[in-house]
MINUSE-31669 format. One line per field, with one value per residue: residue number from 1; x, y, z of N, C-alpha, C, O in turn. Coordinates in steps of 0.1 Angstrom, whole numbers, plus 2048, in hexadecimal, padded with zeros to 3 digits. Layout:
MINUSE-31669
bator = NUM|...;
npx = X|...;
npy = Y|...;
npz = Z|...;
capx = X|...;
capy = Y|...;
capz = Z|...;
cpx = X|...;
cpy = Y|...;
cpz = Z|...;
opx = X|...;
opy = Y|...;
opz = Z|...;
end
This chain:
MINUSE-31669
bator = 1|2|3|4|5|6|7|8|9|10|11|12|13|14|15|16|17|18|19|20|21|22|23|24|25|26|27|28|29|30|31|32|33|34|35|36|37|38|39|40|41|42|43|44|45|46|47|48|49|50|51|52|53|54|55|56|57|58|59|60|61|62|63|64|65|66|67|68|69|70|71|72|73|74|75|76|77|78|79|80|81|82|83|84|85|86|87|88|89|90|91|92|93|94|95|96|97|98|99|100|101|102|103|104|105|106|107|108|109|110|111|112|113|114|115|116|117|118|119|120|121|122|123|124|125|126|127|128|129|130|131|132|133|134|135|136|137|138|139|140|141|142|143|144|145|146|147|148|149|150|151|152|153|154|155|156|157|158|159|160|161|162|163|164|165|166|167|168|169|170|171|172|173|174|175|176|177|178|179|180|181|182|183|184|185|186|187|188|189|190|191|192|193|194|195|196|197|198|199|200|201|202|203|204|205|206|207|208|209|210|211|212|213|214|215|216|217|218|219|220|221|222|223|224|225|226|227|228|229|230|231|232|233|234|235|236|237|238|239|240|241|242|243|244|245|246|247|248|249|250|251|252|253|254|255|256|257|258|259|260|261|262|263|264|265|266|267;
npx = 25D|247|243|229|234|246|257|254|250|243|233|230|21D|217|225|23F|24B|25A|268|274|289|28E|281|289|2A2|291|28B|2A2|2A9|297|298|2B0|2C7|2EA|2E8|2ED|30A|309|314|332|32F|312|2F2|2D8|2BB|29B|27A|264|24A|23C|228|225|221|213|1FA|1FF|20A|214|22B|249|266|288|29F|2BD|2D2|2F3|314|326|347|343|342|35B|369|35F|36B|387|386|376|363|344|322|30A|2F1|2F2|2F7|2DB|2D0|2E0|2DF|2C2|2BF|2B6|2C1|2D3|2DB|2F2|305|31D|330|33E|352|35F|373|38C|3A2|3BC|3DD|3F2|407|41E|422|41F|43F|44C|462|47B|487|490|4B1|4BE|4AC|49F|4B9|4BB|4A7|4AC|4C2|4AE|4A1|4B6|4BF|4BD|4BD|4AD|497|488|481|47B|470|45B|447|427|409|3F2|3D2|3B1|3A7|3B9|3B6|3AC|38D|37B|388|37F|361|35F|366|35A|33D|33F|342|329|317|322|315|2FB|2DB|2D6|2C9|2AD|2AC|2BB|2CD|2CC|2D9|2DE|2F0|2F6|301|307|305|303|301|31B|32B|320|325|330|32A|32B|31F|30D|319|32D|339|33E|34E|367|370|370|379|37D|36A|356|35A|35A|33F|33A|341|331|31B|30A|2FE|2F6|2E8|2ED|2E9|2EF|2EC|2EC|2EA|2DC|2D1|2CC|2D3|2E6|300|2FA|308|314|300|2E9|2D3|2CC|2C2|2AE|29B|28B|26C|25F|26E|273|27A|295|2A2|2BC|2BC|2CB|2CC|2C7|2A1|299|283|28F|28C|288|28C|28A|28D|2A2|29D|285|28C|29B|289|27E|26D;
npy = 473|482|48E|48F|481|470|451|441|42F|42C|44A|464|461|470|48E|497|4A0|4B0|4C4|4D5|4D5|4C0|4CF|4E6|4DA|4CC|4DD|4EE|4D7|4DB|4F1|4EA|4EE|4F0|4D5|4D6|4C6|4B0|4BA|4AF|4AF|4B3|4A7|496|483|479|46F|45F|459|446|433|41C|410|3FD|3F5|402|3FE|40C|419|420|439|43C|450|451|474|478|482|475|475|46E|454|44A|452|442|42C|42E|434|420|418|426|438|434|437|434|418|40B|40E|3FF|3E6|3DC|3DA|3D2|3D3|3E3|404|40F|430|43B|455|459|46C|46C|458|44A|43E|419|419|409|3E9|3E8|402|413|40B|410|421|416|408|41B|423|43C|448|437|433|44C|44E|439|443|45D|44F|447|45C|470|48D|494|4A3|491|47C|45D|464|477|46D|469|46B|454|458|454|463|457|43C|425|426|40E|3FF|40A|406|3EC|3E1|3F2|3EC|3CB|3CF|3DA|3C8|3B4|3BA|3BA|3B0|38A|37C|366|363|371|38E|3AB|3C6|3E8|3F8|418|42B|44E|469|465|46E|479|466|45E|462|446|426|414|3F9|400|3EB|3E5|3F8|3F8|3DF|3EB|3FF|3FC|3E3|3CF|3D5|3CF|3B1|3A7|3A9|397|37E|375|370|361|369|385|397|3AB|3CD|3E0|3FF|420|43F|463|47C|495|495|4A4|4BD|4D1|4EB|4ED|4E6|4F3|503|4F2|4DE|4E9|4EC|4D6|4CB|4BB|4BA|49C|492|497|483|468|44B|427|407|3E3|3D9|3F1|417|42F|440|442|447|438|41E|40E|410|3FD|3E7|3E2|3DD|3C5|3C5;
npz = B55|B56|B3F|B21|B06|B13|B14|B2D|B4A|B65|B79|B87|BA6|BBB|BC7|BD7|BFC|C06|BEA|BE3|BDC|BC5|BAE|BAA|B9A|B87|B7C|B71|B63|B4E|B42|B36|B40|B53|B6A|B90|BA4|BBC|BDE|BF4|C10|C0B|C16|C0E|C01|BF1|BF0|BDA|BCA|BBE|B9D|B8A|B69|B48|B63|B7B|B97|BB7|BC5|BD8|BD3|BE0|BE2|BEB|BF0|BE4|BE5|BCA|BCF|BEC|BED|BE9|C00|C11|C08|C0D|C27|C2F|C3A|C41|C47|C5F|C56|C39|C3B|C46|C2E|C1D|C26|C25|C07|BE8|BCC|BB8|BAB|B96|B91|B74|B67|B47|B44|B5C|B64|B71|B66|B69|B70|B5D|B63|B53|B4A|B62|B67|B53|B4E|B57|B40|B35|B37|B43|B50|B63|B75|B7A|B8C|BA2|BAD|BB9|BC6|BDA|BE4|C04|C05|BE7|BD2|BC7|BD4|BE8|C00|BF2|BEE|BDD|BF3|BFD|BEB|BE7|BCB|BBF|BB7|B9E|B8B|B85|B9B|BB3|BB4|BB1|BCB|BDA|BD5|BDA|BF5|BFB|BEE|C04|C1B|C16|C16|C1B|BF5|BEB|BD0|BB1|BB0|BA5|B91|B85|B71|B67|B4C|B4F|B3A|B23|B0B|B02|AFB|AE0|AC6|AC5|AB8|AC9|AE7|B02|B16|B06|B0C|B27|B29|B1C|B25|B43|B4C|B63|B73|B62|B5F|B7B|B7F|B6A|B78|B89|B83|B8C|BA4|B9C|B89|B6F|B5D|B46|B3C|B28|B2E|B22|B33|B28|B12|B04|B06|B1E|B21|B04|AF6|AFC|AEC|AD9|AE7|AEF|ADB|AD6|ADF|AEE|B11|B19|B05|AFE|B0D|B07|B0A|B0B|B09|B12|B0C|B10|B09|AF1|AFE|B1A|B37|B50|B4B|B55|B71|B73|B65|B81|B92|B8B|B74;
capx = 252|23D|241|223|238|24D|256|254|24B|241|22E|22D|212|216|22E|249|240|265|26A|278|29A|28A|277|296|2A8|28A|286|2AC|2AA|28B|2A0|2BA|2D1|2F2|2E7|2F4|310|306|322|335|327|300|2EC|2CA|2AF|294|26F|25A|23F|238|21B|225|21C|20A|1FA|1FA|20C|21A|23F|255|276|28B|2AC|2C8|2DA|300|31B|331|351|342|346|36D|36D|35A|370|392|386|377|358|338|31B|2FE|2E3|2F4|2FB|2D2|2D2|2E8|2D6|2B4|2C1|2B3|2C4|2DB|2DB|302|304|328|333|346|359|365|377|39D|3AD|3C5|3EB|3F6|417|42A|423|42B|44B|455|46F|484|489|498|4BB|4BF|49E|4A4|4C4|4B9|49A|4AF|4C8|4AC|49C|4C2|4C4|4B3|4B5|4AA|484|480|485|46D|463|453|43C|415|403|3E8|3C3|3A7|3A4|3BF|3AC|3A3|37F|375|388|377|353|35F|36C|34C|333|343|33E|31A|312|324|30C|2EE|2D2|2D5|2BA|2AE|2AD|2C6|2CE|2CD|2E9|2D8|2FB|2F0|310|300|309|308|303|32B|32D|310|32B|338|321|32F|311|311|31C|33A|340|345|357|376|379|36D|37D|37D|359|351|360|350|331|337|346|32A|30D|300|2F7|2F6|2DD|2F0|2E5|2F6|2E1|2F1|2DB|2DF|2C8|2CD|2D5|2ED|308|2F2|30B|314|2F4|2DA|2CE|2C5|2BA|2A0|292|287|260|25E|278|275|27A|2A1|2AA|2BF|2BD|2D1|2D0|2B8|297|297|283|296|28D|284|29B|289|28E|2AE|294|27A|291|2A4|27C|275|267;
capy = 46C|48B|492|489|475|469|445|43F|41E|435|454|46A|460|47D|496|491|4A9|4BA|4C0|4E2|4D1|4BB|4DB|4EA|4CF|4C7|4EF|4ED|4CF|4DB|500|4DF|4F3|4E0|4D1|4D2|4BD|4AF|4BB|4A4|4B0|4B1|495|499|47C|47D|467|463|44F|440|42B|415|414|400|3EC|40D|3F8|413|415|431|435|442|458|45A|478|47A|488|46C|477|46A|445|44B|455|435|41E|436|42F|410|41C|42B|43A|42C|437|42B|40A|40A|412|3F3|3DA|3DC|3DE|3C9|3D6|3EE|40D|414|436|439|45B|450|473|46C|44A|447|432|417|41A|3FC|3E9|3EA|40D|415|407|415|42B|407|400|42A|422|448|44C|42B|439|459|449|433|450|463|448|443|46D|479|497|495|4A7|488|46B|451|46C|480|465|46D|464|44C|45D|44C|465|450|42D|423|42B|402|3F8|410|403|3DC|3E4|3F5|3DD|3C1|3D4|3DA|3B7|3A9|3BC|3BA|3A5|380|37A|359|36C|37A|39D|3B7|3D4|3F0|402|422|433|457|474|45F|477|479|458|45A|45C|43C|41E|407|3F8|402|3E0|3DF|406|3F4|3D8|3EE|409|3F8|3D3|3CA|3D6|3C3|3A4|3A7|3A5|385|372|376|36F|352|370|390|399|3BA|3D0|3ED|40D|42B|44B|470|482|4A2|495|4AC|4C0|4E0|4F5|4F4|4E4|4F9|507|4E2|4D6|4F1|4F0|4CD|4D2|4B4|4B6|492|489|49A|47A|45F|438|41B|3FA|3D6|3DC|404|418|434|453|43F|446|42E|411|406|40A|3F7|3DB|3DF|3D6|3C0|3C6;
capz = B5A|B56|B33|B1D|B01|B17|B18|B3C|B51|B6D|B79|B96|BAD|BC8|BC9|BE8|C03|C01|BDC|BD8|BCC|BB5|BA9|BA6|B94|B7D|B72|B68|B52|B44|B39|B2E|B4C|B58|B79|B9C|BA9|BCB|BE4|BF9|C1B|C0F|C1A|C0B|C00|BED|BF1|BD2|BCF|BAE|B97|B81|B5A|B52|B6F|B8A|BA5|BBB|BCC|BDF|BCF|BEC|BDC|BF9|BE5|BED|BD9|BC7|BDA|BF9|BF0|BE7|C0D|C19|C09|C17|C3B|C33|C46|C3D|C54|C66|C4D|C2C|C3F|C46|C21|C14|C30|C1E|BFA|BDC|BC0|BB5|B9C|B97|B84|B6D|B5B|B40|B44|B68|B6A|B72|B64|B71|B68|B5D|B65|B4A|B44|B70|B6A|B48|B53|B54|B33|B31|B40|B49|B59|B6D|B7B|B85|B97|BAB|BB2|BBE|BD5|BE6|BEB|C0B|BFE|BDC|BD4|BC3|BE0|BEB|C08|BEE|BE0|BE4|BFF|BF6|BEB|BDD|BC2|BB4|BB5|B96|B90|B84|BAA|BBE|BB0|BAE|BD7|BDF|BCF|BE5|C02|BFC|BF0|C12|C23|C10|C1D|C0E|BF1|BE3|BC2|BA9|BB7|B9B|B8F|B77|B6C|B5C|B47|B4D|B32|B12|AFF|B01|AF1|AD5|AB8|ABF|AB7|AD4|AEF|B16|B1B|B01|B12|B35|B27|B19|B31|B53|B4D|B6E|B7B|B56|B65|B87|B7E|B61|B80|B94|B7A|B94|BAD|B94|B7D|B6C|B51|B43|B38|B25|B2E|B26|B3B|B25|B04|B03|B13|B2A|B1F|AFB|AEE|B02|AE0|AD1|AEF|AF5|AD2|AD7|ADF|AFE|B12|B1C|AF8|AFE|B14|B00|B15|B06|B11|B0D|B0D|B12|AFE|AF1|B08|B26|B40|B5C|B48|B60|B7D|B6D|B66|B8A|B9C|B84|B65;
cpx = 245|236|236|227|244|24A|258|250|249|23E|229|223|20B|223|233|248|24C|26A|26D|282|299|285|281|29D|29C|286|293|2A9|29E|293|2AD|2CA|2DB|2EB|2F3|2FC|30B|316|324|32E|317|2FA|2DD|2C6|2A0|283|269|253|23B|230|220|220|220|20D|1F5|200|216|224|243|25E|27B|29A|2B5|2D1|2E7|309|325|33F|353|343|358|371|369|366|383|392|383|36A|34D|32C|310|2EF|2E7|2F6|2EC|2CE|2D5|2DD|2CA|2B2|2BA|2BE|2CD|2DA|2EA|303|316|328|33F|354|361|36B|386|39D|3B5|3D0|3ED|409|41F|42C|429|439|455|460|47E|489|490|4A7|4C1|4BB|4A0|4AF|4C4|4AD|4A1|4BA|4C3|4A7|4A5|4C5|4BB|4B1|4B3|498|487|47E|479|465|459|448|42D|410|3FB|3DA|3BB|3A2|3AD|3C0|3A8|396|377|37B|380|368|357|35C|35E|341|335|340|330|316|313|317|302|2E4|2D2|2C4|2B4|2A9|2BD|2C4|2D0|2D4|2E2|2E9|2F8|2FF|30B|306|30D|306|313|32E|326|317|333|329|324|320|314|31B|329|340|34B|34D|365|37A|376|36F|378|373|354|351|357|343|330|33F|33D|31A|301|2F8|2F5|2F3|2E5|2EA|2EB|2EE|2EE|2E9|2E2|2CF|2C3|2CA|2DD|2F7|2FE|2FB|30F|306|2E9|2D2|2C9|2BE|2AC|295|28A|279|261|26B|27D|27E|293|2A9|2A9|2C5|2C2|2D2|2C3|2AD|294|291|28F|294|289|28E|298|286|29A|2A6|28A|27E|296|295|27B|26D|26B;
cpy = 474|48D|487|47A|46E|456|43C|42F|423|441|456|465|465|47F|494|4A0|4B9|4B6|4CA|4E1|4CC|4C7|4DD|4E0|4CA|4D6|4F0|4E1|4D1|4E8|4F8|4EB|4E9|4E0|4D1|4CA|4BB|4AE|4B3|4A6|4B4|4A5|499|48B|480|46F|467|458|44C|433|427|413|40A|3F7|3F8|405|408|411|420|42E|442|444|45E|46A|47D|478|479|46E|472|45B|444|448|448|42C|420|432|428|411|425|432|433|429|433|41E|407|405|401|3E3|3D4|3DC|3D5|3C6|3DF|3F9|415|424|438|44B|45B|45D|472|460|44F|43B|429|419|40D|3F8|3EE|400|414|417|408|41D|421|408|40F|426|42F|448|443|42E|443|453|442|43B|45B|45F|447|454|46E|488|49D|49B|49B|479|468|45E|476|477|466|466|459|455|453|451|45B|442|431|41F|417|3FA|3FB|408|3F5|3DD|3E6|3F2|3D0|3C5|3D3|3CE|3AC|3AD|3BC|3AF|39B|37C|36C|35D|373|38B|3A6|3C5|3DD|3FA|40B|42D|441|464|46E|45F|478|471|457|459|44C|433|417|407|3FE|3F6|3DF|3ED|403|3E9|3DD|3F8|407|3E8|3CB|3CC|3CC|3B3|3A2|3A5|398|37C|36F|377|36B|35B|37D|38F|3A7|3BD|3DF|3F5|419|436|45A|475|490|4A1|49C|4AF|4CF|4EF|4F9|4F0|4E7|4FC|4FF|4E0|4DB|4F1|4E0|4CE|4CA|4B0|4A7|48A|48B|48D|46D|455|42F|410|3EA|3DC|3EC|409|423|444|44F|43F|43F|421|407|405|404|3E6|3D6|3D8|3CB|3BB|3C6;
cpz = B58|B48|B2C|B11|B05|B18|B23|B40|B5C|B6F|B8B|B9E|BB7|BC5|BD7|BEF|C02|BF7|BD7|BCF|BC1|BAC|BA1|B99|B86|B75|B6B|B60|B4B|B3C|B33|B36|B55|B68|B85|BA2|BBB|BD5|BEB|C0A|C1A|C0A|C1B|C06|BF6|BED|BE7|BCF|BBC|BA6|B8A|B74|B53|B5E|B7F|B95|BA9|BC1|BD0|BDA|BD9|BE7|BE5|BE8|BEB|BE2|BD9|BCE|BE8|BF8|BEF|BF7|C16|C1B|C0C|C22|C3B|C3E|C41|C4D|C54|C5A|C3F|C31|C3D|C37|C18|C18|C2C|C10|BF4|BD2|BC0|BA9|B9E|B8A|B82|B65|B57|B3E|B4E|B6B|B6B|B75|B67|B68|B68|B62|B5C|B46|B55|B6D|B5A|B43|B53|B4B|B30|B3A|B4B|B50|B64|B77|B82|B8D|BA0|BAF|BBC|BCB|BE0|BEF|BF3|C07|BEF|BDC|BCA|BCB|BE6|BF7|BFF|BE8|BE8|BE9|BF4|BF6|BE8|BCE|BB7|BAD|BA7|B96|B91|B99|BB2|BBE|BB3|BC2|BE0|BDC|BD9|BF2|C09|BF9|BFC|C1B|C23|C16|C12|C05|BEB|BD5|BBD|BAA|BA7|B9D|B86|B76|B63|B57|B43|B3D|B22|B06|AF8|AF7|AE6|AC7|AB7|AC2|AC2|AE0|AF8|B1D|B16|B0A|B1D|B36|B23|B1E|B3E|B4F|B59|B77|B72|B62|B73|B85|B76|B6B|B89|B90|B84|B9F|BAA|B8C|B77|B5D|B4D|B36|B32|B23|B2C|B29|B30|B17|AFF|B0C|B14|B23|B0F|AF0|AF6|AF4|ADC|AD9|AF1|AEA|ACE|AE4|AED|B05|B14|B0D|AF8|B06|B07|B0A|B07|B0C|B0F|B15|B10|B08|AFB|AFA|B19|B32|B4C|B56|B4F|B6C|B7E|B6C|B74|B94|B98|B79|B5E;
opx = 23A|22A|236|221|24B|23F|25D|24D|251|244|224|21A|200|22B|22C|245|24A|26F|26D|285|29E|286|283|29B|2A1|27F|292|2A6|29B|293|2B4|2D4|2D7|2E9|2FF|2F5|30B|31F|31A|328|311|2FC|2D7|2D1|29D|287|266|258|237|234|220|215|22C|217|1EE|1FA|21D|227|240|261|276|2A2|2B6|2D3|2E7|309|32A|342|35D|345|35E|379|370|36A|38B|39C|387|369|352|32F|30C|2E7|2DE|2F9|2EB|2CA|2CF|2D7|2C7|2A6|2B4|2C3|2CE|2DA|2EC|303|31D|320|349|35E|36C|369|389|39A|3BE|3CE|3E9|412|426|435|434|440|45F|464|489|495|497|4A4|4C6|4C1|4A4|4AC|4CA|4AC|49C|4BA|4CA|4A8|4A2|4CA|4B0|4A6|4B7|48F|489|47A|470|459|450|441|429|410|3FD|3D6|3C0|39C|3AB|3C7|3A3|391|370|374|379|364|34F|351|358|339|32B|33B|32B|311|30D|311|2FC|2E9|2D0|2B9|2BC|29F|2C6|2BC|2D9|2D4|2DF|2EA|2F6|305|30A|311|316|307|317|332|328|313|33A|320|319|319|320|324|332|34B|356|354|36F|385|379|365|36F|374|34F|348|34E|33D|328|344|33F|311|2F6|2EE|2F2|2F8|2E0|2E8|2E9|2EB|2F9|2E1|2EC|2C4|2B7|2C3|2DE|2F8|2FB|2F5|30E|302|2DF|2C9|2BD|2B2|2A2|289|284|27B|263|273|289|285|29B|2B6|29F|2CF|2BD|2D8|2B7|2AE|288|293|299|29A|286|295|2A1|27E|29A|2A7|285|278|296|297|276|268|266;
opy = 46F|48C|47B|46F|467|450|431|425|41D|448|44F|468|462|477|490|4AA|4C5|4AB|4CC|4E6|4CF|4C3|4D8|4E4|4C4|4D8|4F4|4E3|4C8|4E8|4FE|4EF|4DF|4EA|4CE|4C3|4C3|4A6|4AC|49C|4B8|49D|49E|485|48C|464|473|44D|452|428|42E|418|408|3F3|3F7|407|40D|406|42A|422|44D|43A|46A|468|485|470|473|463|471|455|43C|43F|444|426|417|42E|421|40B|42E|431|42E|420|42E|418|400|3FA|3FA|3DA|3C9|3DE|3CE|3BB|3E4|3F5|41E|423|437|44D|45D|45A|477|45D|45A|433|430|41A|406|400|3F8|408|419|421|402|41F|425|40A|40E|425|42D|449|448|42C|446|459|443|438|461|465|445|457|46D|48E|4A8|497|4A1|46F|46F|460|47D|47B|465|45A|457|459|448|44A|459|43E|43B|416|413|3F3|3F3|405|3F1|3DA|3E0|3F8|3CB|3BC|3CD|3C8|3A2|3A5|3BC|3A4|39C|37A|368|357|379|392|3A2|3CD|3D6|405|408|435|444|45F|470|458|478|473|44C|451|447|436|412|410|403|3F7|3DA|3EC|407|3E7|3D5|3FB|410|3E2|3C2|3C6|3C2|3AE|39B|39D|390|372|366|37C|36F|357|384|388|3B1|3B5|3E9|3F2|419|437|45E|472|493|4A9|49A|4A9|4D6|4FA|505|4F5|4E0|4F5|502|4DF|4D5|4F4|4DF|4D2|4D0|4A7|4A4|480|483|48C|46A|456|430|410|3EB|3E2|3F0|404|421|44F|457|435|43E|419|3FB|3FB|403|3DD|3CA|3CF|3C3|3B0|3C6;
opz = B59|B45|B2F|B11|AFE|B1A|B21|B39|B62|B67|B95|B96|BBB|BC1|BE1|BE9|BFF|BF5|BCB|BC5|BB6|BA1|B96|B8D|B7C|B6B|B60|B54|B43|B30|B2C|B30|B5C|B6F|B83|BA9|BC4|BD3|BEC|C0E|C24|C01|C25|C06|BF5|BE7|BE5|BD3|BB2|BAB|B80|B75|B53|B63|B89|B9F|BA1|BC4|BCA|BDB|BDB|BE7|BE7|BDC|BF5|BD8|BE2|BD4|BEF|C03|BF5|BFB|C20|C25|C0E|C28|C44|C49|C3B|C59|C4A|C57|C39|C27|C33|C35|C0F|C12|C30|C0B|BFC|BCF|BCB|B9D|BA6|B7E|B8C|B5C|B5E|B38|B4D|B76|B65|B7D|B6B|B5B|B71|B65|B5D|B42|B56|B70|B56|B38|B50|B4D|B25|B46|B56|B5A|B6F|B83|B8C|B98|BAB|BBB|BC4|BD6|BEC|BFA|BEE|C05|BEC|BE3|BC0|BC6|BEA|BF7|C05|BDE|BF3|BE5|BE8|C01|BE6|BC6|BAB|BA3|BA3|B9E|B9B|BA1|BB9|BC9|BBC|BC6|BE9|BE2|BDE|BF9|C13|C03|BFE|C21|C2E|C19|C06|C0A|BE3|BD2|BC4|BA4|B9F|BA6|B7D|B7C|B57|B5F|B37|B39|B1A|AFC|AEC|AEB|AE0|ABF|AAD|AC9|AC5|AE2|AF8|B26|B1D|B10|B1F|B40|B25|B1D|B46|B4E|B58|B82|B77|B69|B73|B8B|B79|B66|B91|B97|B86|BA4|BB4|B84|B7D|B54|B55|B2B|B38|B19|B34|B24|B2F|B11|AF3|B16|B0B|B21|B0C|AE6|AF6|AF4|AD9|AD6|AF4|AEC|AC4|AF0|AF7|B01|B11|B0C|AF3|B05|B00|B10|AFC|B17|B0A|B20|B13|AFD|B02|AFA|B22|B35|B54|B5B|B4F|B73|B89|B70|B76|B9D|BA0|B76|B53;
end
């Protein structure tokens, strides 16, 4: 938003009053340095106040920041706290972010239960469930986590949540799905949209059943352009850094990376 050729739709309009993290965080991706994961017990925020391009209408964009790990745990207990409830209660819109490195997968049936069709295997598995003391008997079978939720349920699961709660609108509520790191992806031609169609089926589907009250739009953004660690050298020799961010998606230009929050107001 800073950068001179950048292709922005937005510009600072005051600096936020606590801003040493962003500091922080905007002096590594300017040295194209891997960034910080936000840990699961810090519960930071961010205020920024921003002018529109053009036109100048001004806006706060208000950044709860909380480590991905912590919604796993919501939808475990089935319970959230007071100030993300505040949070949902007052919503518009949504900006869902996706890295296309971190999903798990679901197991399918046939493949669960392919041990069947082995007659051996089948035999010792039901041998083991009848032994108490076998280390292989139903008491040894793993608890339940959430890391082991497939990544499209967890999102479908916790989308519903937030939409029950969400204040009703007489408008089409809007989804910006941003598939972050897609640089990863850049050798394959496929869109954002076919991306989340063949490895998130069932968020896919969620959203095309639910057109009549879901506006969704799927964005493919690298922030970096790169990976931090083995393409620091390329990345740095690119004169504006802004120019290093690669956006995919309708109507985007190609380095604009607040073109999902541009559409999610509005525009």
């Amino acid at each position: 938003m800073e950068g001179e050729g950048a292709e922005a739709s937005f510009r600072l309009s005051s600096l936020p009053r606590d801003r040493e993290k962003l500091n922080d965080l905007r002096r590594k991706w300017m040295r194209a340095e891997e960034l910080p994961r936000t840990h699961l017990n810090e519960d930071s925020s961010f205020l920024i106040e921003l002018e529109s391009l053009p036109g100048g209408q001004r806006m706060q964009l208000h950044l709860p920041d909380r480590s991905g790990e912590l919604f796993k745990l919501f939808l475990a207990d089935r319970e959230w706290p007071l100030d993300f409830d505040r949070y949902v209660a007052t919503l518009d819109g949504l900006l869902l972010f996706l890295h296309p490195l971190h999903i798990t997968s679901p197991v399918m049936i046939d493949e669960a239960f392919a041990w069947e069709d082995e007659p051996n295997l089948g035999a010792c598995a039901e041998a083991d469930t009848n032994d108490p003391g076998s280390s292989e008997s139903i008491a040894d079978i793993v608890p339940f986590s959430a890391d082991t939720i497939p990544t499209q349920t967890l999102l479908v699961d916790m989308l519903q949540l937030i939409l029950q709660r969400a204040p009703p609108t007489e408008t089409v509520r809007r989804i910006a799905v941003v598939v972050s790191a897609w640089d990863v992806l850049s050798a394959s031609p496929i869109s954002p949209d076919e991306w989340l169609k063949q490895q998130l089926p069932l968020l896919d589907q969620f959203f095309r059943s639910r057109q009549e009250e879901l506006a969704t739009r799927i964005y493919g953004i690298s922030a970096f352009g790169g990976d931090p660690k083995s393409d620091q050298e390329r990345l740095l020799k690119i004169a504006d850094p802004a120019h290093r961010v690669v956006v995919r998606g309708v109507d985007a230009s190609p380095h604009d990376v607040s073109a999902p929050l541009r559409w999610l107001i509005g525009g």
